[in-house]
Structure formats: structure tokens, C-alpha cells
C-alpha positions as CSV (number, residue, x, y, z in Angstrom):
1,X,-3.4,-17.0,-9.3
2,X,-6.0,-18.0,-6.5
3,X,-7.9,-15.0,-4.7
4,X,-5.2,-16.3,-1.4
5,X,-2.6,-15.2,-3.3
6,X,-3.9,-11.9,-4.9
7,X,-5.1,-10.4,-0.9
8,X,-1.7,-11.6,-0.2
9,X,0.2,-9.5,-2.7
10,X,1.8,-6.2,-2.2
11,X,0.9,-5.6,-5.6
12,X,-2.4,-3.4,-5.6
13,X,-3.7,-0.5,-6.4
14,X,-4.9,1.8,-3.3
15,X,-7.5,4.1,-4.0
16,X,-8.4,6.8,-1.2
17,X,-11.7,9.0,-1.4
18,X,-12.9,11.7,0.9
19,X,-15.7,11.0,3.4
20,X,-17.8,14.1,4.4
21,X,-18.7,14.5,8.0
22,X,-21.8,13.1,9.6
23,X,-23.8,14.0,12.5
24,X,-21.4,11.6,14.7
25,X,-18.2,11.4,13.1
26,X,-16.2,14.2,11.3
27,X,-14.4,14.3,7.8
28,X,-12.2,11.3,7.2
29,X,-10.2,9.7,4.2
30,X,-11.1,6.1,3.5
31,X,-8.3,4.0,1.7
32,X,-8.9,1.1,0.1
33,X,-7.7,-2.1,-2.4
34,X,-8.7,-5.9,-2.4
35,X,-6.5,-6.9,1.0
36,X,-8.9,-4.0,2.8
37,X,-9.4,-1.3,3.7
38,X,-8.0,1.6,6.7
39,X,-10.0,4.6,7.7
40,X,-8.2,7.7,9.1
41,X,-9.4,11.2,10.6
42,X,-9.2,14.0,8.1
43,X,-6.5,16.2,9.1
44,X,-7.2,20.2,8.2
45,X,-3.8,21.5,9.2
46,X,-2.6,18.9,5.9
47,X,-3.3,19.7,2.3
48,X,-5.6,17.3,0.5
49,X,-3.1,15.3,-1.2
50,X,-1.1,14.8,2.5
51,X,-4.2,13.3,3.9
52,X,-4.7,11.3,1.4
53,X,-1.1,10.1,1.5
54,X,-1.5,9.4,4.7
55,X,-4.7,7.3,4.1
56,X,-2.7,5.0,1.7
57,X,0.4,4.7,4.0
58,X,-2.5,3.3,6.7
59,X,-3.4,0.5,4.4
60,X,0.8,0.1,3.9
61,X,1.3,-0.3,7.6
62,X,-1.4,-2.5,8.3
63,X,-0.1,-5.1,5.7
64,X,2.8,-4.5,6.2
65,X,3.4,-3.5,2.5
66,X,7.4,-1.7,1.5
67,X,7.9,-0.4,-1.7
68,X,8.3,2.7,-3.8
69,X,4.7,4.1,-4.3
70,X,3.4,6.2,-7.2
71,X,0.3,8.3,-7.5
72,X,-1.8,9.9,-9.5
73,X,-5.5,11.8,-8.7
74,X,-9.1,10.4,-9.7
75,X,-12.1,11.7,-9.9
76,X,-12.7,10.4,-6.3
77,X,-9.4,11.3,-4.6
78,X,-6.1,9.6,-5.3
79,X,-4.8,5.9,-6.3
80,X,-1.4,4.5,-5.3
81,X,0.6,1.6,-7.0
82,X,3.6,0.5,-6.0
83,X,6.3,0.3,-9.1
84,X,9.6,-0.7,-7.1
85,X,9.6,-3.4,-5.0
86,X,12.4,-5.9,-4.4
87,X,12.8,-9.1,-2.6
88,X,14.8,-8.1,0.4
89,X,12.1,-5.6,1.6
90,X,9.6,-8.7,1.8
91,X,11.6,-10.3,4.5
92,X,13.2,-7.8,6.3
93,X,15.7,-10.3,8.1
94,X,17.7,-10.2,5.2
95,X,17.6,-6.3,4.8
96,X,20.9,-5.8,6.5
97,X,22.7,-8.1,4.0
98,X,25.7,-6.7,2.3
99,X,25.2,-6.6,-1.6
100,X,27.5,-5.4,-4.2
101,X,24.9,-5.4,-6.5
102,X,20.3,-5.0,-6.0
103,X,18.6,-8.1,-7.5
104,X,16.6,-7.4,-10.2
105,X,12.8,-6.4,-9.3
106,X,10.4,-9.5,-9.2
107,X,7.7,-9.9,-10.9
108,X,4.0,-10.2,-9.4
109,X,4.1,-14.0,-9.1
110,X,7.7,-14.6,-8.6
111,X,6.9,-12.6,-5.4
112,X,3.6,-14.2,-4.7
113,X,5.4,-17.7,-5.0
114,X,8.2,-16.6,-3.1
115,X,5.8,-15.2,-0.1
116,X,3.9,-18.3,-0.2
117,X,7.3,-20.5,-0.1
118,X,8.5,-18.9,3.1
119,X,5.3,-19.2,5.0
């Protein structure tokens, strides 16, 4: 698999850490995997985990990534992998399909191939 289609794969782990406030800039969450990275504001009215959550939904929207996320905490702060994703959610133009029965889930490079295919 070349690094093009690995940054452009769904298919990553986001880990999220907590960055302490400086003299300019107060507390923030910093999420990040291999496509990038997003930075957002630390919210206090949120519990840790909602920030962080919100931190890794950042990095979703800015690829555009769907999928049903799971997480678990680190030593750092949190990490996010996404275990349920399925082809229709890739292209939404075909979301509003009718289907008497969901495809089976594809794996990593079926996807990746797919992706690359429609481009």
C-alpha cells in the first residue's frame, strides 16, 4: 500500500492529548493520526472525555471521515478507531439508496481501491 493510499484511508487510529495553557493561548486538545492533525479550544463546561471526543470528531470532519468510532483511554488522553464502516458512507450520493439488505463491511484495501477507483 503506498503512503497516498494510507493518508487517504479512513482507517486510522486518532489519538487526542491535552495541551496545557501557555502565556498566549489557553488549554486545548490536540487530535491527531497520519492524514493530520486538528487543534480545538479546551472546553471546561465538558468533561475530559467530551473534549476529547470532540477533538477526534475535528479530525473526522476535516476528512471527511463516517463510520462507527470506538475508544479507549492512553496514558496521554484517548485514541479512536473506527470498526464499522461501509461502502455507502464513502460516497454519500448513494446513501439514499434503497437496500433490502447492508453490504458486508470492506476491508482496508478493498476500500482504499475502491476510493482510488472513483477519483
Amino acid at each position: 500500500m503506498s503512503k497516498r493510499q494510507i493518508v487517504s484511508s479512513h482507517l486510522q487510529a486518532i489519538t487526542t492529548s491535552y495541551l496545557g495553557p501557555t502565556n498566549s493561548r489557553g488549554s486545548r486538545c490536540k487530535a491527531k493520526c497520519s492524514a493530520g492533525t486538528a487543534t480545538i479550544q479546551w472546553d471546561s463546561a465538558k468533561s475530559s472525555e467530551d473534549n476529547h471526543c470532540a477533538a477526534a470528531q475535528a479530525v473526522m470532519d476535516k476528512f471527511d471521515w463516517h463510520g462507527k468510532y470506538v475508544s479507549g483511554h492512553t496514558d496521554k488522553g484517548m485514541c479512536f478507531v473506527c470498526v464499522a464502516y461501509h461502502f455507502w458512507c464513502a460516497f454519500p450520493e448513494s446513501a439514499g439508496e434503497e437496500r433490502d439488505d447492508a453490504p458486508a463491511p470492506m476491508t482496508p484495501e478493498e476500500l482504499t481501491q475502491e476510493v482510488l477507483n472513483r477519483r
